[in-house]
C-alpha positions as CSV (number, residue, x, y, z in Angstrom):
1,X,128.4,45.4,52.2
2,X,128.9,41.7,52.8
3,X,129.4,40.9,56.8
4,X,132.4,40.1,57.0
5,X,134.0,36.6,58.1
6,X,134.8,35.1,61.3
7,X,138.6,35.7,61.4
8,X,137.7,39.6,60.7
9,X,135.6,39.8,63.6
10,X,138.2,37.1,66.1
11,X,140.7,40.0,65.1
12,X,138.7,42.8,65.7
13,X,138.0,41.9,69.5
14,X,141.5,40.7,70.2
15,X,143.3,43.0,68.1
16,X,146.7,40.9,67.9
17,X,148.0,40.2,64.5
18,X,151.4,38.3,63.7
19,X,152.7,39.3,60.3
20,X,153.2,35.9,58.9
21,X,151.5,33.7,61.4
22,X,148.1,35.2,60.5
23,X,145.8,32.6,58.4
24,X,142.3,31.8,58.3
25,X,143.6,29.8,61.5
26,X,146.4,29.4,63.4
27,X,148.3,26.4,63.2
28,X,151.5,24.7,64.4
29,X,152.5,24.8,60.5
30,X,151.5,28.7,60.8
31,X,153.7,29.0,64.4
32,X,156.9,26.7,62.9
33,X,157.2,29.1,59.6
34,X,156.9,31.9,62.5
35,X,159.7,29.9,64.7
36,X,161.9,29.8,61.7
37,X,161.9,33.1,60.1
38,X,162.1,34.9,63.4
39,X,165.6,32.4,64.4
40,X,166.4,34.2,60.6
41,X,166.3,37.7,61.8
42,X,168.3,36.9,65.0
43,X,171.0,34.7,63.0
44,X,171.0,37.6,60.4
45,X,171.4,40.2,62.8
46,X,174.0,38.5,64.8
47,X,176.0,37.1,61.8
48,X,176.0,40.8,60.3
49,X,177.8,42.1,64.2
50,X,180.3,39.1,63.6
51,X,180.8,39.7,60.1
52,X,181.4,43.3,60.5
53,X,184.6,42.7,63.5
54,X,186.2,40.0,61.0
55,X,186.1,42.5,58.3
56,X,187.4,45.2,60.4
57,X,190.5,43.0,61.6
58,X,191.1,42.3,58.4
59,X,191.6,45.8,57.5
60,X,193.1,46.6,60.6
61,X,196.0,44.2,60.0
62,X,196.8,45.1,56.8
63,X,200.3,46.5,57.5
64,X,201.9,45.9,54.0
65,X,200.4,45.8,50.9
66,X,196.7,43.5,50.7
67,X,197.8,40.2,49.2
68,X,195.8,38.5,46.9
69,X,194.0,35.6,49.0
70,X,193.7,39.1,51.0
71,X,191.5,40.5,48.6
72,X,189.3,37.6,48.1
73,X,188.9,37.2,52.0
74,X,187.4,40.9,52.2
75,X,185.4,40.5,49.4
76,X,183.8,36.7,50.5
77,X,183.2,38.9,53.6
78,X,182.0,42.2,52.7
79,X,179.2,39.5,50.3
80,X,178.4,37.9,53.0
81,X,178.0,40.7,55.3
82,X,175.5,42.6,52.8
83,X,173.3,39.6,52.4
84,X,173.3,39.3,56.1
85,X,172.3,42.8,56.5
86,X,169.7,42.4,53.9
87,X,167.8,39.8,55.7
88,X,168.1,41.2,59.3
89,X,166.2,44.1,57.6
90,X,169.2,46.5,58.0
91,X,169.8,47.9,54.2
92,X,168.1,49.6,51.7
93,X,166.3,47.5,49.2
94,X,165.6,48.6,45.7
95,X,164.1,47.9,42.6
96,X,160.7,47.5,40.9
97,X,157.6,46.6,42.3
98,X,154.6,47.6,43.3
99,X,152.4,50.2,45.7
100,X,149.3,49.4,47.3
101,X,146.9,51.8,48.9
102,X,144.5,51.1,51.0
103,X,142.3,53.6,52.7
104,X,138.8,53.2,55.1
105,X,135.3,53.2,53.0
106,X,133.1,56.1,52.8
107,X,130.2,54.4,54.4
108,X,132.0,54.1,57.8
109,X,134.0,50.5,57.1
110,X,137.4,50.6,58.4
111,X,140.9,49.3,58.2
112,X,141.4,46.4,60.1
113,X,144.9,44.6,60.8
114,X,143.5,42.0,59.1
115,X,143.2,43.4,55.9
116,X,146.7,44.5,55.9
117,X,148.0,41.1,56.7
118,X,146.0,39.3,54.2
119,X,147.5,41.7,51.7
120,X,151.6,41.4,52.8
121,X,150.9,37.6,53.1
122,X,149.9,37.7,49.3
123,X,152.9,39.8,48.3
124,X,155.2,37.8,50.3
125,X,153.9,34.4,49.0
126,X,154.4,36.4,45.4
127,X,158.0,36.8,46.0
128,X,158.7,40.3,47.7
129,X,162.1,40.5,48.2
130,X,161.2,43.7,51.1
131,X,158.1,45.4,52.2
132,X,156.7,48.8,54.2
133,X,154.4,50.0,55.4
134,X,154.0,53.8,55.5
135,X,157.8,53.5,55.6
136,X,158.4,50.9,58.0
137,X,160.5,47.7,57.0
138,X,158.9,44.9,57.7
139,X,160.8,42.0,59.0
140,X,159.4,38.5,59.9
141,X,159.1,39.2,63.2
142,X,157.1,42.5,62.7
143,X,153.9,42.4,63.8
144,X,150.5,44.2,62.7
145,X,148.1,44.6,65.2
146,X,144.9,46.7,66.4
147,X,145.5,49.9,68.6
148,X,142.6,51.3,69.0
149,X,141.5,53.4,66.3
150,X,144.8,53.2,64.5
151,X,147.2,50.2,63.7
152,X,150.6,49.5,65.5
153,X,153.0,48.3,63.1
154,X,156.8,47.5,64.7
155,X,155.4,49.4,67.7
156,X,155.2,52.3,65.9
157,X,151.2,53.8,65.4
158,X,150.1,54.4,62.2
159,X,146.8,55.6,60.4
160,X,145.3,55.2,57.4
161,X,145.6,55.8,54.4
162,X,148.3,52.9,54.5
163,X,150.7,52.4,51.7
164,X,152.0,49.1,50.8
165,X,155.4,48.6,49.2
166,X,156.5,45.6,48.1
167,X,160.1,45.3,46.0
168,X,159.9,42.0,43.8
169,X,159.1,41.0,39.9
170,X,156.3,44.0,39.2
171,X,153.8,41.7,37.0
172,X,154.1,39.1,39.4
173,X,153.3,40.8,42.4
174,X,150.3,42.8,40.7
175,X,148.5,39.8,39.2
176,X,148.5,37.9,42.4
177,X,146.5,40.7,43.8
178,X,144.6,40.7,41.0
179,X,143.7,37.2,40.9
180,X,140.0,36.4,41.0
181,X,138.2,35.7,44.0
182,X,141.8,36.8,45.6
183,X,142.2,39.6,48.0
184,X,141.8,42.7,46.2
185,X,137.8,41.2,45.6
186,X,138.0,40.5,49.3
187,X,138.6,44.0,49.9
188,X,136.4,45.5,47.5
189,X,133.7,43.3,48.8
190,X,134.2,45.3,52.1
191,X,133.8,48.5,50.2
192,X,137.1,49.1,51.2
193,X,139.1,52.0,49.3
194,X,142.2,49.8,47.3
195,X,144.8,50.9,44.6
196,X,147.4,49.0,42.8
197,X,150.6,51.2,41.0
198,X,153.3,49.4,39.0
199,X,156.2,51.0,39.9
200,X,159.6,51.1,37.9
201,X,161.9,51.9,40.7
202,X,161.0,51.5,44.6
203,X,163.0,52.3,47.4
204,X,162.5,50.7,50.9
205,X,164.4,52.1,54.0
206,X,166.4,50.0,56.3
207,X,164.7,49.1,59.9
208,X,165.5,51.6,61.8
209,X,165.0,49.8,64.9
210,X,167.0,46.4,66.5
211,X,165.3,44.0,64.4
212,X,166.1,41.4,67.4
213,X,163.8,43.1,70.1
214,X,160.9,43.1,68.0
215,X,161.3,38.9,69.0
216,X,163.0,39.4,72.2
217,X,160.8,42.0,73.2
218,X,157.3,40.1,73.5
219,X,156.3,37.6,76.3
């Protein structure tokens, strides 16, 4: 098995991993992209709560029949409100995509946070609309980081196997992996256990969480 490379080992001793901050080094390009799609989430989150009392009013004060203008108001609104939700992370996503697996080695090679990152990085950059892990939304300011023999992802431990779900344009998201010298060799070259499925029809579950303490949460 090849040794593996320098960031491998950096994130094996301090076992912090930032979903989309992680790179082959961290960089204030790296930590603006991270700036920017967390201030997403928030905004998201917090336009969905607003959205959600104007809509409600406007119900509320329907007395006589809904005119017209009425109608259009509630549905600009209930729009708005379910592409707000969709990027705070707090509705179901469906559609095609793809399911990775990825599982330790039998020679004694495991799973490290960097692996997984390296993969959702690749299937975000690919164009996943929404991603999980073992079930859990990810959201840009999830992070994926060692916990001692297992992995902490949104707080919550998991352990391997891990499944990957990304929602997006199937071929596209299963020939980036593919590409050569791209990560699935990476992985491989680690004699780590990987398996790509095209899937017809994915569903990935709403966070179940407040997407805005995974950000207001950490120091």
């Amino acid at each position: 098995m090849k040794q593996r490379s320098l960031v491998l080992i950096i994130s094996a001793v301090s076992c912090t991993g930032t979903l989309i901050a992680f790179g082959w080094g961290i960089t204030n390009t790296y930590n603006q992209k991270l700036d920017n799609l967390t201030a997403m989430v928030v905004a998201s989150a917090q336009a969905e709560h607003a959205l959600q009392q104007k809509l409600d009013q406007l119900l509320a004060s329907q007395a006589t029949p809904v005119m017209a203008t009425d109608e259009v108001a509630i549905d600009t609104l209930t729009s708005e409100l379910l592409v707000a939700r969709t990027l705070a992370g707090l509705t179901d996503v469906q559609g095609a995509g793809v399911v990775v697996t990825l599982d330790d080695s039998r020679n004694g090679s495991v799973i490290h946070d960097s692996d997984l990152l390296m993969l959702i990085n690749e299937l975000r950059d690919a164009g996943a609309q929404a991603l999980s892990i073992n079930g859990e939304r990810l959201l840009a300011t999830s992070e994926v980081r060692c916990a001692g023999s297992i992995l902490s992802v949104n707080n919550q431990r998991l352990a391997a196997p891990f499944e990957i779900a990304a929602v997006g344009s199937t071929d596209t998201l299963y020939n980036a992996l593919h590409m050569k010298g791209g990560v699935l060799d990476v992985l491989t070259d680690w004699e780590l256990t990987v398996l790509v499925e095209k899937r017809e029809q994915l569903t990935i579950s709403a966070f179940a969480g407040n997407p805005t303490a995974l950000f207001t949460s950490k120091p």
